[in-house]
C-alpha positions as CSV (number, residue, x, y, z in Angstrom):
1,X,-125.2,-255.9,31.2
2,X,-121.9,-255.7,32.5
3,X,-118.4,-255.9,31.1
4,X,-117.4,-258.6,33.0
5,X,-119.6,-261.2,34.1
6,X,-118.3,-263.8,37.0
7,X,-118.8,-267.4,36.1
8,X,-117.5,-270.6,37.4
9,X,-118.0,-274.5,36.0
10,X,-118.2,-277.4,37.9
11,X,-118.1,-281.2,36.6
12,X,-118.6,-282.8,33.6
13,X,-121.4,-284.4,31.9
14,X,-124.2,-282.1,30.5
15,X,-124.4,-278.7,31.1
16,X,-126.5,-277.2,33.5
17,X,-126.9,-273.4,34.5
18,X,-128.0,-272.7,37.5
19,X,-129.7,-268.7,37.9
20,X,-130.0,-267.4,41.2
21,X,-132.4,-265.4,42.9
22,X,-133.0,-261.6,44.2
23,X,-129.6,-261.8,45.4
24,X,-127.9,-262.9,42.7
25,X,-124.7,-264.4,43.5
26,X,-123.4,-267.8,42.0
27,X,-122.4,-268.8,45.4
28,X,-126.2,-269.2,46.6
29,X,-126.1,-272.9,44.6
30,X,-123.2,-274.2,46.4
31,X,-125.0,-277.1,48.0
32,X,-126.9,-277.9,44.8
33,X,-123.6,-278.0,43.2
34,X,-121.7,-280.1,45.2
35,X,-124.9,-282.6,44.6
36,X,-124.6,-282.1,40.7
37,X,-121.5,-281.8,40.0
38,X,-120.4,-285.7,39.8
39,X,-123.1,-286.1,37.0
40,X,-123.3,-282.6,35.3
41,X,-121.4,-279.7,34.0
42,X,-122.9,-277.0,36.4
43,X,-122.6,-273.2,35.8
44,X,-123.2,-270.4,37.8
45,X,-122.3,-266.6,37.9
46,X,-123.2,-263.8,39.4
47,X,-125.6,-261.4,38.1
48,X,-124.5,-258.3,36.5
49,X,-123.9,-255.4,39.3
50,X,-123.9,-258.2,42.0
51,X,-120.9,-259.9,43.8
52,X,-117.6,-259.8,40.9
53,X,-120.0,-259.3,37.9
54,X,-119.9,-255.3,36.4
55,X,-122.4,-254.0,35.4
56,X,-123.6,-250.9,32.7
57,X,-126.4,-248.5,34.0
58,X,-129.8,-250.2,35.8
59,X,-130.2,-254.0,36.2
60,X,-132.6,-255.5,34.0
61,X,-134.2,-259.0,33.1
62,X,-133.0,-259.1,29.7
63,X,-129.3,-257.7,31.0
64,X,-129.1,-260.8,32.8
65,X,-129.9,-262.8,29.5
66,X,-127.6,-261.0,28.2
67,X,-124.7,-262.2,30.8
68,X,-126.4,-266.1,30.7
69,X,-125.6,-266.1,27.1
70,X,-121.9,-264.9,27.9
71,X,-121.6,-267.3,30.2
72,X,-122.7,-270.3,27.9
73,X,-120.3,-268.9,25.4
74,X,-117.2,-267.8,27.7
75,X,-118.0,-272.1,28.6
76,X,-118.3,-273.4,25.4
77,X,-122.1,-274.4,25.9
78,X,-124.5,-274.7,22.9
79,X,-127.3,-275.9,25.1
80,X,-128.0,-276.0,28.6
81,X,-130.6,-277.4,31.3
82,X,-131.4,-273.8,33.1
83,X,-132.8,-273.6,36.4
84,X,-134.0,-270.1,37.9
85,X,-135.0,-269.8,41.5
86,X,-137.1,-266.6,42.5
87,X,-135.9,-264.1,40.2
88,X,-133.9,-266.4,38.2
89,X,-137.4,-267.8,37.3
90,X,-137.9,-264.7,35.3
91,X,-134.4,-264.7,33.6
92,X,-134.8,-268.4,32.5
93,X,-138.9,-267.9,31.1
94,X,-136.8,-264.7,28.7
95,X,-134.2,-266.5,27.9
96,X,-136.6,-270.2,26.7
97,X,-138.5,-267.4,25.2
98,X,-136.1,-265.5,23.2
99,X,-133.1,-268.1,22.7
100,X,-135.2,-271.1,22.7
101,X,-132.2,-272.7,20.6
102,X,-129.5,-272.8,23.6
103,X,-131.8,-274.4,26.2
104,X,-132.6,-277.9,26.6
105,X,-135.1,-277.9,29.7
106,X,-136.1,-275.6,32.3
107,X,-136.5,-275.4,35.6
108,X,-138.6,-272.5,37.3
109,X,-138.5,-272.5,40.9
110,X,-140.6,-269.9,43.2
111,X,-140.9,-268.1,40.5
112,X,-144.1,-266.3,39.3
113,X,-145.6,-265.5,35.9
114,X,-146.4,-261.9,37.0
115,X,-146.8,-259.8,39.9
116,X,-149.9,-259.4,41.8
117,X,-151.1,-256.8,43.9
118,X,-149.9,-258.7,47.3
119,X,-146.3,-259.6,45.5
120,X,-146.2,-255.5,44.7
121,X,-147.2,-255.0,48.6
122,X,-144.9,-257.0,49.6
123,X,-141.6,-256.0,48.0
124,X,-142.6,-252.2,48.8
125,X,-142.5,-253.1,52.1
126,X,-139.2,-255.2,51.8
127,X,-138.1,-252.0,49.9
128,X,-139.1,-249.5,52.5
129,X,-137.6,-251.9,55.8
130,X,-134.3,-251.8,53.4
131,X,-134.2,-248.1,53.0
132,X,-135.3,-246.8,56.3
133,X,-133.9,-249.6,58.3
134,X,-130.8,-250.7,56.5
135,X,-129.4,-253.8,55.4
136,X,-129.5,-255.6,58.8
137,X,-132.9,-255.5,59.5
138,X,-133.8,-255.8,55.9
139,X,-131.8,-259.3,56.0
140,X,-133.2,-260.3,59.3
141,X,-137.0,-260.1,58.1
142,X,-135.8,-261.9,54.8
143,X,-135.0,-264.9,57.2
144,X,-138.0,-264.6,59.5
145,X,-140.3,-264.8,56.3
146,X,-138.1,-266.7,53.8
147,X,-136.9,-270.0,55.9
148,X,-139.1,-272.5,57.8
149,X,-139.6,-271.8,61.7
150,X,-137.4,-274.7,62.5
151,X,-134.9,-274.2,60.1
152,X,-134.5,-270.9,61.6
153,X,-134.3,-272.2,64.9
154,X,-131.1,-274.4,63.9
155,X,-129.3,-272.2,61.7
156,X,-129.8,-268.3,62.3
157,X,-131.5,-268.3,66.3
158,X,-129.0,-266.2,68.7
159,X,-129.9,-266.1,72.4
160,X,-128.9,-262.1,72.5
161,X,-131.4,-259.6,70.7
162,X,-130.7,-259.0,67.2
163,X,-129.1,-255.4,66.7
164,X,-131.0,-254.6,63.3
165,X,-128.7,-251.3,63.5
166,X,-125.3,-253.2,63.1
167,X,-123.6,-252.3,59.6
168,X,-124.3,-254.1,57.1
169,X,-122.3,-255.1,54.1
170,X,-125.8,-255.2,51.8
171,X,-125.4,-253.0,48.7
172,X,-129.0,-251.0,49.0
173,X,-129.1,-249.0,46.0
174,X,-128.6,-251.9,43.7
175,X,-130.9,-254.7,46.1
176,X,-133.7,-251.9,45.6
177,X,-133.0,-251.5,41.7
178,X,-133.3,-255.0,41.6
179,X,-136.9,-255.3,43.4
180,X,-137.4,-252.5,41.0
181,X,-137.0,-254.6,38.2
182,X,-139.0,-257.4,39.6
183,X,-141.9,-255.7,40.0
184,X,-142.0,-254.1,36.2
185,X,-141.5,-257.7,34.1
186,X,-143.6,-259.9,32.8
187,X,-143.9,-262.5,30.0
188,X,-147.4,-264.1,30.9
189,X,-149.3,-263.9,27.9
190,X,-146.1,-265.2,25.9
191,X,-145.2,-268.4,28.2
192,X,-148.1,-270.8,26.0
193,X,-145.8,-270.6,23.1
194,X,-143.0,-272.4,25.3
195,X,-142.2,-275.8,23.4
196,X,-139.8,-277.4,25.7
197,X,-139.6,-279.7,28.8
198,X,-140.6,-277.6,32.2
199,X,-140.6,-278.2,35.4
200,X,-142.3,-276.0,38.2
201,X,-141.7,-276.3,41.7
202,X,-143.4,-274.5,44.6
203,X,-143.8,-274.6,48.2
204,X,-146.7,-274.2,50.3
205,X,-144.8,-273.1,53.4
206,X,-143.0,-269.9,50.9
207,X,-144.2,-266.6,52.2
208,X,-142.1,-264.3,50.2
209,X,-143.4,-266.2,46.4
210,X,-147.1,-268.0,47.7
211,X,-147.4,-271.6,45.8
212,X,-150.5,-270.1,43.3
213,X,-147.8,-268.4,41.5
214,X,-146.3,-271.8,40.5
215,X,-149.6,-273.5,40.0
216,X,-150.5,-270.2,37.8
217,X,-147.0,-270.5,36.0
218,X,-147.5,-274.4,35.4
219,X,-151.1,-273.8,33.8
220,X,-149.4,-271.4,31.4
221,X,-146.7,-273.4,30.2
222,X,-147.6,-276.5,28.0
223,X,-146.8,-279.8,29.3
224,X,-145.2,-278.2,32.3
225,X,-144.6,-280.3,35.3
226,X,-145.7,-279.1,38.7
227,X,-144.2,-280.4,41.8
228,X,-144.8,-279.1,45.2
229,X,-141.8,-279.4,47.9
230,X,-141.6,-277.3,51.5
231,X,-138.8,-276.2,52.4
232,X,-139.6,-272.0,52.1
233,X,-138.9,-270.0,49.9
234,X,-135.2,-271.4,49.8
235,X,-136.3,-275.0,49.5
236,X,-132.5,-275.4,47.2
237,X,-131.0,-274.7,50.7
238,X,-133.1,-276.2,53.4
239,X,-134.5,-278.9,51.4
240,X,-131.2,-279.6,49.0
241,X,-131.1,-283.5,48.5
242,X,-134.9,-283.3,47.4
243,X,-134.3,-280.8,45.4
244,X,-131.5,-282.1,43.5
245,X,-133.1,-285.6,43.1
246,X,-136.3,-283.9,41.5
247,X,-133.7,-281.8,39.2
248,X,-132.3,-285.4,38.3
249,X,-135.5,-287.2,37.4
250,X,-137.1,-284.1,35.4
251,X,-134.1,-284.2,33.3
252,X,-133.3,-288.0,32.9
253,X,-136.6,-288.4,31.7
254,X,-135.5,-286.5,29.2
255,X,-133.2,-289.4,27.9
């Protein structure tokens, strides 16, 4: 974990922490923020080593537990809604799993129990475009693969070629020790002692996490919701008021 970990709250109303993906910046949730924050007190930060969060030697799954719990308690938050997108899915299973007393509900996301042999294939070929190509290309394929065609088309199409040699400002020792981490955690065989609300949602059009992850997750966690909703593998982006609106009926029903 780091020594300083950068946080910011939003709203007022119950608290929600919102845990971001590979990534790991706060700012990823902006749009699901600006949805949630008339109703809810909504947290993010950045994850230790990423954006203005320090960090102590290698990232780690339990680090960033480590920094959610400082967050909750730099905020004054006993307990707290948490929802974890991609590798925030993982963060949010440790934390219900090891803190079960400062979480309300949770909220897993494209996220996956554990990796299989095509996730491990995958990310060692994310990891080798990113360190023999750089972080332009590696950022280029991650929107090819990780938005829907037409949301590409609208947002990140350019008529010129792409230069995947342009600098980039991606930090590649720490993006790959973070896919490093990834790919050695798992909490599978502990998730059927989970005793709180869950929610899954998956989409069928997300290449980078496939939707049998979340069906697999949802089968593991009792009484867990499973929702599907397209949108890619960033469905909190391209598909934002959906998103938010099934955040708001998992946890009213709550009430």
């Amino acid at each position: 974990m780091g020594k300083t970990i950068y946080s910011q709250a939003r709203g007022t109303g119950d608290a929600v922490v919102l845990v971001s993906g590979l990534g790991g910046l706060g700012a990823f949730w902006e749009p699901v923020v600006e949805q949630l924050a008339g109703d809810y007190r909504v947290l993010t930060f950045d994850h230790p080593g990423v954006g203005q969060s320090e960090i102590v030697g290698a990232p780690t799954i339990p680090g960033i537990v480590e920094a959610l719990l400082a967050v909750l308690d730099a905020h004054g938050v006993e307990r707290a809604h948490l929802v974890g997108h991609s590798t925030g899915s993982l963060v949010t299973q440790a934390m219900a799993l090891d803190h079960p007393g400062r979480v309300r509900s949770i909220v897993l996301s494209s996220g996956w129990a554990r990796p299989d042999k095509r996730f491990r294939d995958f990310f060692a070929y994310r990891q080798f475009v990113l360190g023999q190509l750089g972080g332009t290309a590696y950022n280029a394929m991650t929107r090819l693969v990780a938005y829907p065609s037409s949301w590409y088309g609208e947002h990140f199409a350019v008529d010129q070629a792409l230069d995947y040699a342009a600098p980039s400002i991606v930090d590649v020792e720490m993006t790959q020790a973070r896919m490093d981490m990834l790919q050695n955690y798992s909490r599978r065989e502990e998730l059927s002692r989970l005793e709180l609300p869950a929610c899954v949602i998956g989409a069928e059009d997300d290449f980078v996490i496939p939707f049998h992850h979340s069906q697999e997750l949802a089968g593991l966690i009792p009484g867990a919701r499973l929702v599907e909703l397209s949108g890619g593998h960033f469905a909190p982006i391209t598909r934002t008021c959906a998103y938010t609106s099934l955040l708001r009926t998992f946890w009213e029903s709550q009430a």
